[in-house]
DRENDO-1510 file (C-alpha; in Angstrom, 1 decimal, always signed):
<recs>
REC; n; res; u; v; w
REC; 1; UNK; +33.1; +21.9; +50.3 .
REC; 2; UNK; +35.6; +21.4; +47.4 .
REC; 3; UNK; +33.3; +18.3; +46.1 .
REC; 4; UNK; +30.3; +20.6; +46.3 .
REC; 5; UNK; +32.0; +23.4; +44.5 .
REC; 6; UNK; +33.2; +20.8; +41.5 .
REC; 7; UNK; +29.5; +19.6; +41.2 .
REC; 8; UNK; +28.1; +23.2; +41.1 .
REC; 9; UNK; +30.9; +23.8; +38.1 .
REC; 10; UNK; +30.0; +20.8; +36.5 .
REC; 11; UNK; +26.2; +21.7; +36.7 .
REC; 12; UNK; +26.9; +25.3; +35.2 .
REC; 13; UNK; +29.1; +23.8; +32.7 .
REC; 14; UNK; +26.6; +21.2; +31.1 .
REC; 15; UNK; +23.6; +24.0; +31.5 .
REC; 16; UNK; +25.8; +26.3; +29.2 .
REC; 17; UNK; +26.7; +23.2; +26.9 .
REC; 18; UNK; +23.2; +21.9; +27.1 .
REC; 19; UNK; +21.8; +25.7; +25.9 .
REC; 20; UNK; +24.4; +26.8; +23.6 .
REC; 21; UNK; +24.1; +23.2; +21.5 .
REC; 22; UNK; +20.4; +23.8; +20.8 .
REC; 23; UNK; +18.6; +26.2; +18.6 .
REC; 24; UNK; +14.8; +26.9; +17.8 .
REC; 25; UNK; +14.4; +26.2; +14.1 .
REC; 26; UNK; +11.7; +25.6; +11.4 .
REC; 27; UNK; +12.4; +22.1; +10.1 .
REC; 28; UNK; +9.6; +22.4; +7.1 .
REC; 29; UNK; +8.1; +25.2; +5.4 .
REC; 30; UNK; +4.3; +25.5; +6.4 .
REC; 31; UNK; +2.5; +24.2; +3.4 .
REC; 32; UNK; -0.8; +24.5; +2.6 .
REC; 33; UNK; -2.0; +23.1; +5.9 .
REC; 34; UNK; +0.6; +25.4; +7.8 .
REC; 35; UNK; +3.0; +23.6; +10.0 .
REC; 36; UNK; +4.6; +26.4; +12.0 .
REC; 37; UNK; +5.8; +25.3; +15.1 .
REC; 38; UNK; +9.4; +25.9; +16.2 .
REC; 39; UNK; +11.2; +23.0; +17.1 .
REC; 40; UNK; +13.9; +22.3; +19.9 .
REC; 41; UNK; +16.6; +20.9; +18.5 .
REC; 42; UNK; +20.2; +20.1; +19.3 .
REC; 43; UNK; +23.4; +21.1; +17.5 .
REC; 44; UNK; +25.4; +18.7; +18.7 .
REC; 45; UNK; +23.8; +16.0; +16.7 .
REC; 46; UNK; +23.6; +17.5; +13.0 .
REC; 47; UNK; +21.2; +16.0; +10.5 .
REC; 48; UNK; +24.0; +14.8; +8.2 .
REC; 49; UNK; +25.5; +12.6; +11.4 .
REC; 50; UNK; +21.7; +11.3; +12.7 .
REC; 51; UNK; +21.2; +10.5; +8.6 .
REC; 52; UNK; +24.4; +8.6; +8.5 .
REC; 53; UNK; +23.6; +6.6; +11.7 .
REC; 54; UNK; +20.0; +6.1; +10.0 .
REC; 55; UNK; +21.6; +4.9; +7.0 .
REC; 56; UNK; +24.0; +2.2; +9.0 .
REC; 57; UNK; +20.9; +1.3; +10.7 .
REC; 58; UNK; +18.5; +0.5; +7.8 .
REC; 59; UNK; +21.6; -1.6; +5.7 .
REC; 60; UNK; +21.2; -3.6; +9.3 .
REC; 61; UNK; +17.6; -3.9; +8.9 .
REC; 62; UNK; +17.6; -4.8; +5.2 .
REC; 63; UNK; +20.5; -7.4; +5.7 .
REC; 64; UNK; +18.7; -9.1; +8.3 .
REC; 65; UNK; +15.7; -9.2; +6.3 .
REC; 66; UNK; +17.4; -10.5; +3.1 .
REC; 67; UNK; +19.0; -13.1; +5.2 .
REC; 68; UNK; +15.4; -14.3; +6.4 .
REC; 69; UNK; +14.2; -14.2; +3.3 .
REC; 70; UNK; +12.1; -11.5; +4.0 .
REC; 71; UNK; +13.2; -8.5; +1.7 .
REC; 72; UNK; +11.0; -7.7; -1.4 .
REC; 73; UNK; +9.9; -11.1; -1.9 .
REC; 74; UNK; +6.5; -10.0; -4.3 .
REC; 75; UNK; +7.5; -8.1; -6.7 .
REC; 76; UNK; +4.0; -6.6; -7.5 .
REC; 77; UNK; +3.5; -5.6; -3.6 .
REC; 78; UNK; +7.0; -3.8; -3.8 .
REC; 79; UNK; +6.6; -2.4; -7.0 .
REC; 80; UNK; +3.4; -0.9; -5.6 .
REC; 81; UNK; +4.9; +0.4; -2.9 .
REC; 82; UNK; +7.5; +2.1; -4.5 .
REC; 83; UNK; +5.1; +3.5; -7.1 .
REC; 84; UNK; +3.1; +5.1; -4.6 .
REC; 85; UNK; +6.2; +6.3; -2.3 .
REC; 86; UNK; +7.8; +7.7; -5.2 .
REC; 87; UNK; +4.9; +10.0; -6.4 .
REC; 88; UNK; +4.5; +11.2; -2.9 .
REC; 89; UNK; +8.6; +11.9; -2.9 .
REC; 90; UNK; +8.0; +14.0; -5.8 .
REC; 91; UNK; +6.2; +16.4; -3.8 .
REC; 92; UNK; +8.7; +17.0; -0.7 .
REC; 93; UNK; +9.9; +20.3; -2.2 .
REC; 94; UNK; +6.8; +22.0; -0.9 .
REC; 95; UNK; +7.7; +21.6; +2.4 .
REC; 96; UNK; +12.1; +21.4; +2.1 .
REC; 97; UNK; +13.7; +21.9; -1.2 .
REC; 98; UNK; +16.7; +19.9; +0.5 .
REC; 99; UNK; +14.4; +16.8; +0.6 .
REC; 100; UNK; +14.0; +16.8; -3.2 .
REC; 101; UNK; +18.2; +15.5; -2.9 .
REC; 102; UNK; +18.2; +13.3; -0.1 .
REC; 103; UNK; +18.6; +9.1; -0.9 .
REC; 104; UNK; +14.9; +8.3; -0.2 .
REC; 105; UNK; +14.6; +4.1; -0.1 .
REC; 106; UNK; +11.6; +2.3; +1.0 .
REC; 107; UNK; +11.4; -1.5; +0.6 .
REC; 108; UNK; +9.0; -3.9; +1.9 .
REC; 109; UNK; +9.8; -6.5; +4.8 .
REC; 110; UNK; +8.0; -9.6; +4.4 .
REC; 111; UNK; +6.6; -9.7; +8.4 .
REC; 112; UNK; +3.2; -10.0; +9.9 .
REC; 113; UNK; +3.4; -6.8; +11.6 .
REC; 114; UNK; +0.9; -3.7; +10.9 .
REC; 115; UNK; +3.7; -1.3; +10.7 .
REC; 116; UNK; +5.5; +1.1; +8.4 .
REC; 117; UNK; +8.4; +3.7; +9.0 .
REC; 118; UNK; +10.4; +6.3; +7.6 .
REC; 119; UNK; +13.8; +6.8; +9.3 .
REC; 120; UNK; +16.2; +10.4; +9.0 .
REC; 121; UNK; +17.1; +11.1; +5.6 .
REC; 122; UNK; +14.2; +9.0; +4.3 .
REC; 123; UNK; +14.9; +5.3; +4.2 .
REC; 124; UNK; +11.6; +3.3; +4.7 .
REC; 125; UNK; +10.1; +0.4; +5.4 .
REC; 126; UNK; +6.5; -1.6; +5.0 .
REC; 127; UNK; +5.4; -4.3; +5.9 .
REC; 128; UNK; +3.6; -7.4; +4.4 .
REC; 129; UNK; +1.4; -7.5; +7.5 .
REC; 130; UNK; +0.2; -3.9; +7.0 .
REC; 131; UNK; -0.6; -4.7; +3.5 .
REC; 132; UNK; -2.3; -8.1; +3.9 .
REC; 133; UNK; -4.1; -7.1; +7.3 .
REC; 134; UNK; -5.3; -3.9; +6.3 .
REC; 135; UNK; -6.0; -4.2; +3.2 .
REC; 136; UNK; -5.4; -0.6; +1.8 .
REC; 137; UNK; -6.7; +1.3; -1.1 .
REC; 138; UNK; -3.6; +2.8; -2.7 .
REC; 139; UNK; -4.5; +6.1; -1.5 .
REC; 140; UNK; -4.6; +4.7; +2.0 .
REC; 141; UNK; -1.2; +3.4; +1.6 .
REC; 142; UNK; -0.3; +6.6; +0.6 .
REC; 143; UNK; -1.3; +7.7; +3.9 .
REC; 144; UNK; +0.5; +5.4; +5.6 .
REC; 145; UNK; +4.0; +6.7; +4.0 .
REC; 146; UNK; +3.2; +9.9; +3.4 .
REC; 147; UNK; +2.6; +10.1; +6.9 .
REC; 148; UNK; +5.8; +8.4; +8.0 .
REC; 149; UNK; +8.0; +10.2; +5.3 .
REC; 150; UNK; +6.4; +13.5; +7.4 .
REC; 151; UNK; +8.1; +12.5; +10.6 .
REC; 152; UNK; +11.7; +12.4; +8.6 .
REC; 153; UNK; +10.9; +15.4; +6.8 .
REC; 154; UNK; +10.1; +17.5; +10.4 .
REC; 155; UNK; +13.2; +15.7; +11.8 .
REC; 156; UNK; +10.8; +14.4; +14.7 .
REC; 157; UNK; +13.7; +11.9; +15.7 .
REC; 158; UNK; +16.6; +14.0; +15.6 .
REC; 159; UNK; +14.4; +16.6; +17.8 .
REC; 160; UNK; +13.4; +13.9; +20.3 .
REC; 161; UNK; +16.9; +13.0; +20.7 .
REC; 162; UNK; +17.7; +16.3; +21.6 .
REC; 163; UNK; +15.1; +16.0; +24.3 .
REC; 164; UNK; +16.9; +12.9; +25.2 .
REC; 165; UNK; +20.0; +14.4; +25.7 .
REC; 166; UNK; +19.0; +17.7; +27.3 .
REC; 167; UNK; +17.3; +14.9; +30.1 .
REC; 168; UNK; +20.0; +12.8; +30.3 .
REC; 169; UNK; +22.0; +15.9; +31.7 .
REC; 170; UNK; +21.6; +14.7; +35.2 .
REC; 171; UNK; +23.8; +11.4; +34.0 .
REC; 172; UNK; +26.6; +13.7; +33.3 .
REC; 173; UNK; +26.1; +15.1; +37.4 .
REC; 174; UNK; +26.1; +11.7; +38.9 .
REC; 175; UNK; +29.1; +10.7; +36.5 .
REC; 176; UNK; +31.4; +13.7; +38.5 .
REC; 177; UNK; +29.7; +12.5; +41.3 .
REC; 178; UNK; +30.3; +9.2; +41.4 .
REC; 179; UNK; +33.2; +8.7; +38.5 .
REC; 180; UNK; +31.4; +6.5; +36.2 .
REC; 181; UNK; +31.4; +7.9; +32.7 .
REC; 182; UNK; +28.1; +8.0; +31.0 .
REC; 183; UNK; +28.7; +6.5; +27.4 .
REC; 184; UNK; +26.5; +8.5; +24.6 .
REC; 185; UNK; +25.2; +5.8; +21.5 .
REC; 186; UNK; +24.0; +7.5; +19.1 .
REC; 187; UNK; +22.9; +4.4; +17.2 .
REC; 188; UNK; +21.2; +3.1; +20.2 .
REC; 189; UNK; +19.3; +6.4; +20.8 .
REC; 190; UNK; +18.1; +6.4; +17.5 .
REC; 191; UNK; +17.0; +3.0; +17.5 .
REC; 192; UNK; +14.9; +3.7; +20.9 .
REC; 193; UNK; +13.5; +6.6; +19.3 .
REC; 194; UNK; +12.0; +5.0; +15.9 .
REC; 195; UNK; +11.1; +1.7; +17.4 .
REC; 196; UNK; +10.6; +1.9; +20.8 .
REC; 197; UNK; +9.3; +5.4; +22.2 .
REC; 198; UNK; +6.0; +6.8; +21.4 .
REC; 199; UNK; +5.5; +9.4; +18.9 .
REC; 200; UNK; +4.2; +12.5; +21.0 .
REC; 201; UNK; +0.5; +14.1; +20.0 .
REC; 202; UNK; +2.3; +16.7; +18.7 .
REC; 203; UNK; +4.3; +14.9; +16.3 .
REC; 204; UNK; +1.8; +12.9; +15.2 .
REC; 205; UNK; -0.1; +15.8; +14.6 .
REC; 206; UNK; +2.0; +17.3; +12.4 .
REC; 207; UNK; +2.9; +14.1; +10.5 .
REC; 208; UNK; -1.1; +14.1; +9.8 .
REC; 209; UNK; -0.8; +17.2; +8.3 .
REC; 210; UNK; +2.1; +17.0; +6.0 .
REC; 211; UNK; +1.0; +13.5; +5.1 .
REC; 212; UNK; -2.6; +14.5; +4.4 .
REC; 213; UNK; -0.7; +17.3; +2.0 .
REC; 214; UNK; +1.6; +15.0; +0.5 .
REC; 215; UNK; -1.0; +12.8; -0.9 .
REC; 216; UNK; -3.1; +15.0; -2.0 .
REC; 217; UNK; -0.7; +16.6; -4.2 .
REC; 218; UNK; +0.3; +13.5; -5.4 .
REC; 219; UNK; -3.0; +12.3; -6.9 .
REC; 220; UNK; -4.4; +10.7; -4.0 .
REC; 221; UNK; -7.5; +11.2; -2.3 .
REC; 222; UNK; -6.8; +13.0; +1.1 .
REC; 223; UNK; -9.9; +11.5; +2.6 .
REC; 224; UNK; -8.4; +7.8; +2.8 .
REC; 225; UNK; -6.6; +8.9; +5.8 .
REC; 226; UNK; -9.8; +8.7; +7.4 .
REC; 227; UNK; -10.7; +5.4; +6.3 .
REC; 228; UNK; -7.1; +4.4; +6.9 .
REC; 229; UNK; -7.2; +4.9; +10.5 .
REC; 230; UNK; -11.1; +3.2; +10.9 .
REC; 231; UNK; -9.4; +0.4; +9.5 .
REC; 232; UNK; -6.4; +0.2; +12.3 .
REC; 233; UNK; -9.4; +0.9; +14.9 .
REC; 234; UNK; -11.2; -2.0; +13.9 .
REC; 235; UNK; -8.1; -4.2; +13.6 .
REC; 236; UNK; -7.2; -3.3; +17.0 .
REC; 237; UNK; -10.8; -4.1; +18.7 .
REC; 238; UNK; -10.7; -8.1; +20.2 .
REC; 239; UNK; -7.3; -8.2; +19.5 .
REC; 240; UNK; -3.7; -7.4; +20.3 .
REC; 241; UNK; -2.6; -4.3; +19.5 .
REC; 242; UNK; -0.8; -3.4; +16.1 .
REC; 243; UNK; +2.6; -2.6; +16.2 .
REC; 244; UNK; +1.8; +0.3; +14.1 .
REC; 245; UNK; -1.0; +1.8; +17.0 .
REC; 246; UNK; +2.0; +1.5; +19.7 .
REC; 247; UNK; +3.5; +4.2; +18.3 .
REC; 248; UNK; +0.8; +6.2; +16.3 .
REC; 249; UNK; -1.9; +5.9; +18.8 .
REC; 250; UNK; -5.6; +6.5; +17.1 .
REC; 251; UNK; -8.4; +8.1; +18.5 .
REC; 252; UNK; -12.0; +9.8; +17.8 .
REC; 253; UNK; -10.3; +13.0; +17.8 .
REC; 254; UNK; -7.6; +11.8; +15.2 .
REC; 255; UNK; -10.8; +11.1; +12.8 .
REC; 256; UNK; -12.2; +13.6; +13.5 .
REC; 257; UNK; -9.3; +16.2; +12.4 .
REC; 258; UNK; -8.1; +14.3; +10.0 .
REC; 259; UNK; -11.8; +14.7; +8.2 .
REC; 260; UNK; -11.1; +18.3; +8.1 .
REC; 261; UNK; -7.5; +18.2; +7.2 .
REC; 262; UNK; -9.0; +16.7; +4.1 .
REC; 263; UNK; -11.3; +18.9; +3.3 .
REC; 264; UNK; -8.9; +21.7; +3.5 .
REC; 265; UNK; -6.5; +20.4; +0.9 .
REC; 266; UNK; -9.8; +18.8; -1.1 .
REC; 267; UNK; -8.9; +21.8; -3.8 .
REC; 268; UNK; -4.9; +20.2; -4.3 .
REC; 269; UNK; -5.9; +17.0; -4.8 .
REC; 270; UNK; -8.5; +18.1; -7.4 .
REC; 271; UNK; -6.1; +19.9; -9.5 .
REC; 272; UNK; -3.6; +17.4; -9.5 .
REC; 273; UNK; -2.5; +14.5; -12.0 .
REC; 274; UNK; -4.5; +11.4; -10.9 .
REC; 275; UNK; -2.1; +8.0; -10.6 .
</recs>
């Protein structure tokens, strides 16, 4: 009875903990394309600490790369690609003022991959594959990282590690139970989160929005989104599947909103300074 009564204490314990460390917020002002959902996110992983682990993370990423040989190794691809990123940057403000501060980075890896990402507190990465297989337009490379810097912006990683550690509650049970502890790596987490899980239709969603928006205040067609993503269908057809579709699965209906996200913000990109 006394082992029953410790697990019911340590179940009401970590339900209180679990509840009182999250809080429904508003990562992003709605924009023009209004993003309004709440999000579920945990205190007990603040942006500043899931940016710093982001940070220690992408220094591994780029010193691997550098040590292949791989890091920035065409000057006109990465001076594109910084070009482009750094227009789009300008316009973060519209959706978090706090953005405008933050140490964006975005560098290009020299890897066959079709993939491109944008980690917590906006350190990015291209690569070479994505450029050379897809062959983008610069406003569909603009897509691309507007896209990705979307997901940073609406803190899509530090909310699905919240959902990771609201799940992995029933660890904490089965460590009273059994007396194991259950170690928390923050690092790892992270690293499951950007390059492993899924992105859910939600998320993607959303980064479809804010990265249509992006890019079309920035001078760049909103409509080569569409074309972007015809391009990653047709790459995928007969073949394996890009890295890049793993985790931003495409899809008829994709096109189909993202051909009236377009439209919407038609009017921004016509009133703003072309590249």
């Amino acid at each position: 009875m006394k082992g029953i009564a410790t697990v019911k204490r340590v179940v009401v314990t970590g339900l209180i903990l679990v509840m009182t460390g999250c809080a429904t917020v508003q990562t992003t002002q709605g924009g023009a394309v209004g993003v309004e959902r709440k999000q579920f996110i945990s205190n007990l992983v603040s942006e500043a600490e899931l940016n710093q682990v982001a940070a220690q993370n992408y220094a591994q990423v780029l010193s691997q790369a550098r040590q292949q040989k791989a890091l920035d190794t065409d000057a006109t691809q990465t001076r594109r690609v910084k070009t482009i990123a750094q227009r789009l940057i300008d316009q973060v403000g519209v959706f978090r003022a706090d953005a405008r501060s933050w140490n964006w980075e975005v560098h290009v890896i020299n890897q066959d991959e079709v993939n491109a990402w944008c980690m917590p507190g906006g350190k990015m990465a291209v690569f070479s594959g994505l450029i050379k297989r897809i062959r983008p337009t610069d406003a569909e490379l603009a897509a691309v990282i507007g896209h990705e810097m979307a997901h940073a912006l609406r803190e899509h990683s530090r909310e699905q590690v919240s959902q990771k550690m609201a799940t992995s509650f029933g660890l904490t049970v089965l460590s009273a139970l059994t007396g194991v502890q259950a170690v928390n790596d923050l690092g790892g987490t992270l690293s499951e989160v950007m390059f492993e899980l899924p992105n859910s239709r939600t998320h993607e969603s959303e980064a479809d929005l804010i990265g249509v928006e992006l890019a079309a205040r920035a001078g760049y067609d909103p409509r080569a989104a569409v074309t972007l993503w015809q391009k990653m269908g047709a790459l995928e057809q007969g073949r394996s599947q890009p890295e890049f579709l793993s985790t931003h699965p495409a899809s008829s209906t994709r096109i189909a909103d993202l051909q009236a996200i377009s439209e919407r913000v038609m009017p921004l990109y016509q009133q703003a300074p072309k590249p």
